[in-house]
Structure formats: C-alpha cells, structure tokens
C-alpha positions as CSV (number, residue, x, y, z in Angstrom):
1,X,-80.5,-28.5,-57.4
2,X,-81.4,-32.0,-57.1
3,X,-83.3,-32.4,-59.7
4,X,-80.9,-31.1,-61.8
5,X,-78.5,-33.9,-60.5
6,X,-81.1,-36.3,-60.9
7,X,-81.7,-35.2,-64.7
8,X,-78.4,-35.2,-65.8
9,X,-77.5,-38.3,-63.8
10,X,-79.5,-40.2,-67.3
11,X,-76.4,-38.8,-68.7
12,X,-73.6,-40.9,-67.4
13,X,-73.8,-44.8,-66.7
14,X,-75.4,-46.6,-63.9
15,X,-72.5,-48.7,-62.1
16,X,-73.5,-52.4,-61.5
17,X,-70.4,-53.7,-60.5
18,X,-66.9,-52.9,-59.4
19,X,-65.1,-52.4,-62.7
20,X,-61.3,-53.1,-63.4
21,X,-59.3,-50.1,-65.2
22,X,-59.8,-51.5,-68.8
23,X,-63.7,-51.9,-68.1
24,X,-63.3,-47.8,-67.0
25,X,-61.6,-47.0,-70.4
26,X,-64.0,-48.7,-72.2
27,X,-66.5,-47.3,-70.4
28,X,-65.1,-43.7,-70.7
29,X,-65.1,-44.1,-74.5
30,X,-68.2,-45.5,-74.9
31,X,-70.0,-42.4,-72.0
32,X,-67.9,-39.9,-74.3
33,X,-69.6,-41.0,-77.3
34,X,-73.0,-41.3,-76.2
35,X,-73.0,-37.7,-74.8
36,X,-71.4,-36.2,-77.8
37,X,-74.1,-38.1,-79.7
38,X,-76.9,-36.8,-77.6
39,X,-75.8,-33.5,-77.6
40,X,-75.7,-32.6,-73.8
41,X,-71.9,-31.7,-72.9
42,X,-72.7,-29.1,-70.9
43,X,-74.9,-30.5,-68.9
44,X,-72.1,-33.4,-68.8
45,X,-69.7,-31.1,-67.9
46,X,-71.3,-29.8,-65.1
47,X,-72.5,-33.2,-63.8
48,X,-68.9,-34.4,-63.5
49,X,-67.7,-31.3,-62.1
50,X,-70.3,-31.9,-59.0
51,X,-69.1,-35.7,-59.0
52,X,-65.4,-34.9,-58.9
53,X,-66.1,-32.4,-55.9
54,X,-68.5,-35.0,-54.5
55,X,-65.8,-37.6,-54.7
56,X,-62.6,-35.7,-54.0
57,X,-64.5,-33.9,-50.5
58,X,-65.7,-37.9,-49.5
59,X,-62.9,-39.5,-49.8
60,X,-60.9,-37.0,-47.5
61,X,-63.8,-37.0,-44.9
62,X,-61.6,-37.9,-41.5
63,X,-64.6,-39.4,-40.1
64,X,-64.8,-41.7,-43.5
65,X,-60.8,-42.4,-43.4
66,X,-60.9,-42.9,-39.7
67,X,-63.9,-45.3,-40.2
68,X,-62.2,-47.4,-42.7
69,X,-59.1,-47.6,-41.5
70,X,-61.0,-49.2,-38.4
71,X,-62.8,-51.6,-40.6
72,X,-59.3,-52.6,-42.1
73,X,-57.8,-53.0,-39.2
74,X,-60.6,-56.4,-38.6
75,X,-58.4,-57.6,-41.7
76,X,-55.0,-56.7,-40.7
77,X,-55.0,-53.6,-42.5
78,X,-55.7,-55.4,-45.9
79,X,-58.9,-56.3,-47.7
80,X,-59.4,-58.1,-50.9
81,X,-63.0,-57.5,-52.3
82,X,-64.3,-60.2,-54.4
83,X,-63.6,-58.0,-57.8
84,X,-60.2,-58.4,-56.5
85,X,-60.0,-55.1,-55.5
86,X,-57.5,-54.3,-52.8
87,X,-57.8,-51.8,-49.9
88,X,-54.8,-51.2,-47.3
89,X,-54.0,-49.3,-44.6
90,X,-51.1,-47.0,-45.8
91,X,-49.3,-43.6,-44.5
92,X,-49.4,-41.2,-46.8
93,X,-47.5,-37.6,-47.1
94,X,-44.9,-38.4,-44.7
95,X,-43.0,-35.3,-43.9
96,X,-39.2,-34.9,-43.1
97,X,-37.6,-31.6,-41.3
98,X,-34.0,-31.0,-42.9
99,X,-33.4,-28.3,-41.5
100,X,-31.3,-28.9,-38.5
101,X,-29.0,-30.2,-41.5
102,X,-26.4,-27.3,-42.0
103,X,-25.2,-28.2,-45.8
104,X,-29.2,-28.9,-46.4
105,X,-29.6,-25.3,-45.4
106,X,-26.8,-24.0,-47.3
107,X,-28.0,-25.6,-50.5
108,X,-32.2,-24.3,-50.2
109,X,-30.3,-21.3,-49.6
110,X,-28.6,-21.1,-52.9
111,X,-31.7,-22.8,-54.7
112,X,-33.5,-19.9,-53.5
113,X,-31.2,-17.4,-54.7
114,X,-31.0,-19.3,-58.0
115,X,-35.1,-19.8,-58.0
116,X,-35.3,-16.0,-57.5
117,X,-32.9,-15.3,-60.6
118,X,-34.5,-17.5,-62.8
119,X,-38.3,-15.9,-61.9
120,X,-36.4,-12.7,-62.2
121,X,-35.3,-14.1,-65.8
122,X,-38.5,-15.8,-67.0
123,X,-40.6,-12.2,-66.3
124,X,-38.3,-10.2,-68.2
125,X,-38.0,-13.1,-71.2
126,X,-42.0,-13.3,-70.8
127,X,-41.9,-9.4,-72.0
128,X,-40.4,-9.9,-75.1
129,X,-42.7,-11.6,-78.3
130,X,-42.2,-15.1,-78.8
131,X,-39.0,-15.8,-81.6
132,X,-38.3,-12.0,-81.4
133,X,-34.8,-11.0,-80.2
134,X,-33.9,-8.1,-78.5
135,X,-30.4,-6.9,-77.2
136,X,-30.6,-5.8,-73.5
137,X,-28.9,-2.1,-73.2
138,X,-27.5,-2.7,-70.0
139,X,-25.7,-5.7,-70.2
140,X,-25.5,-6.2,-74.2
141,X,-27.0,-9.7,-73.4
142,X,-29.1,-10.9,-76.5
143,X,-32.7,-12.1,-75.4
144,X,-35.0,-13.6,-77.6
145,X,-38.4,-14.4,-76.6
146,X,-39.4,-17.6,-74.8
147,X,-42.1,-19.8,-77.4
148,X,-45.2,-19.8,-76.2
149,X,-47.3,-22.9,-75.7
150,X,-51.4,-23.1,-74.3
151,X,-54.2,-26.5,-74.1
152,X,-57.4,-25.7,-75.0
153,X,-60.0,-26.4,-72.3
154,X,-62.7,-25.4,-70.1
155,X,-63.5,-24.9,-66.5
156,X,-66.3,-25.2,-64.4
157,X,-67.5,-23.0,-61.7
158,X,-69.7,-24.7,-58.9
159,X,-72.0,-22.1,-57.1
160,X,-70.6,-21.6,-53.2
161,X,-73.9,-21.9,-51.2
C-alpha cells in the first residue's frame, strides 16, 4: 500500500508553502490538467480519496484538537501565521434542547405529521413516470409524475483493513 501512495503521490503537487485560496484554484486547474494530460485519473482518483480520508480522520483526532487548542491558548486562542493564515479557538456544533418548550413541541409535532405526508406523497409520485399523469381512483386527485433529475459521478471505495 505504500508504495502505491508513494507512486501516485508524483501525481498531485508537492506543497512548498502555505497557499491562499486563489493560489488553490489555480493550483486545482493547473493539477486537473496535468493528470488529464498524463492519463492517470484513476490512479488520481484513488489518491485523493485516501488524502480526503487522511485529512478528514486528522483533523478530528481529539488528541490533535485538544493539542492545538492548547498551543492556541499560549496566543490567546488566536494565531496569525506568517502567510496570514489565521487559527482560533472556536465552539463548534453548539446544541440547544427545545423541548421543555410546549408550542416548540406542538409545532415538531405537526412538522412531523406534515413530514410524514409529504414522504407518504413523494413515494407514491416517485411511482408514476416522469411528465406522465395519472388520475388516482380513490380520491380522483390527478397526479403527474415528479421530473427526474441525476449528476454524473463516481465513487470510490477504500479497502477496510
């Protein structure tokens, strides 16, 4: 496996530098290109998928987040790097418990109802072909059915070892 990722890491750029958001655009475009040109999007693909996981499993580490918010706290829980990026201490997904609220409760209860009836609503529409119109025997209601919309992409399946 690691030579894999060290093969196909020839296929993305080395990073030098902290880059600002237009450098990453540019940078994206230019990568994009290059791999199209060379053929390897698969192998692209794949790499990226790995990176993403890599990155997205890092960065929610609680040993990581606990050790940087340590570090930031040496700074008064804000950083400046000398790209000028910023890091701060923040709270994130804050939570709030409505539901000692009686008219709260009263009105999830009827958006639940109502979100029932419209899955109930959407399955039975989902039924019918798209721009064909049918007229439902029991209630003489006239249903057409719902347009139908897709994007193209792809997916990538990392082995569970």
């Amino acid at each position: 496996m690691a030579k894999n990722a060290v093969q196909s890491a020839q296929l993305l750029p080395t990073f030098t530098k902290v880059l600002s958001k237009a450098e990453i655009n540019s940078l994206v475009t230019t990568s994009v290109e290059q791999v199209i040109e060379q053929g390897n999007v698969l192998a692209a693909a794949e790499l990226l998928s790995v990176m993403d996981e890599f990155i997205t499993k890092f960065r929610k580490d609680p040993m990581f987040i606990d050790y940087v918010r340590t570090e930031l706290e040496k700074y008064r829980g804000k950083f400046q790097a000398a790209s000028g990026t910023k890091i701060e201490i923040c709270e994130a997904a804050t939570k709030y418990d409505f539901s000692s609220n009686g008219t709260w409760k009263s009105i999830m209860e009827q958006i639940d109802i109502l979100t029932e009836e419209r899955k109930s609503i959407e399955e039975r529409l989902r039924t019918i072909p798209p721009g064909k119109t049918i007229i439902d025997a029991e209630t003489g209601e006239m249903l057409q059915g719902p347009a139908k919309t897709s994007t193209s992409t792809y997916k990538v399946y990392l082995v569970k070892k």
